[in-house]
N, C-alpha and C positions, 0 to 999 in steps of 0.2 A: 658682589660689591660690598657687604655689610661684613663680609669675611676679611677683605682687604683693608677696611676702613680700619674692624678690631686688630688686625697686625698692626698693622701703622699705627694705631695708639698707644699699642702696649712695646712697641718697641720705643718710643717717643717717652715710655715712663719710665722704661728701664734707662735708658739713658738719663734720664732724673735721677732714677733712683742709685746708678753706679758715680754719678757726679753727688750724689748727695755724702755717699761713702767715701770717696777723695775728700770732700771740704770737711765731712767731722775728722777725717784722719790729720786735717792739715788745720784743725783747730778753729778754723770760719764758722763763729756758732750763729750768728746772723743766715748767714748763705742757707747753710745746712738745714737749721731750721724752717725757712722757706723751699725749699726743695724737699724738706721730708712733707710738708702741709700738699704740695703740687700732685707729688707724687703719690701720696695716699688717696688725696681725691681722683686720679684716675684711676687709681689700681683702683678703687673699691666700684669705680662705673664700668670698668673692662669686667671682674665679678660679677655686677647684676648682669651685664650683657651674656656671659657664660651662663652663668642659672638660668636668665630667660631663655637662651636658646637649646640646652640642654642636651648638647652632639656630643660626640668626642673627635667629633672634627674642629669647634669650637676650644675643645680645651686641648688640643694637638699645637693650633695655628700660636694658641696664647702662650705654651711652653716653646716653642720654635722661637715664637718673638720676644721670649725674655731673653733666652739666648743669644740670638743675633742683635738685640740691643746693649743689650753686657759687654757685647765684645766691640759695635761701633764707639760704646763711652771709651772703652780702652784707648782706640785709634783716635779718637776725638782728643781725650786727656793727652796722649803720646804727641799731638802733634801742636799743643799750648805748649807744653813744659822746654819744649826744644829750645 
């Protein structure tokens, strides 16, 4: 469950953090700013939760989940701009 939870977070920052890349690219420096501030504070608590667990199934699950959030910002962004 504590494996599922840090997917689901870190997917949930990448998605911040790839909406954070769309709004400085589209100049929203309000936006951007608040999503880099979001973003960071999760990232740096999905990190402690990696060093405290110290697997490489932990740091598997957290590189799977930047990925597959990267790509739902994609699909997320793709389906505003229409």
């Amino acid at each position: 469950m504590e494996y599922i939870l840090l997917a689901v977070i870190k997917v949930f920052d990448n998605i911040i953090n790839t909406a954070k890349s769309i709004s400085t690219y589209k100049e929203q420096k309000i936006l951007s700013s608040i999503l880099t501030t979001i973003s960071q504070l999760i990232f740096y608590l999905v990190i402690s939760q990696v060093i405290e667990d110290n697997t490489l199934l932990a740091i598997i699950i957290v590189a799977v989940s930047s990925g597959i959030g990267n790509y739902l910002a994609f699909l997320i962004n793709d389906k505003f701009k229409q």
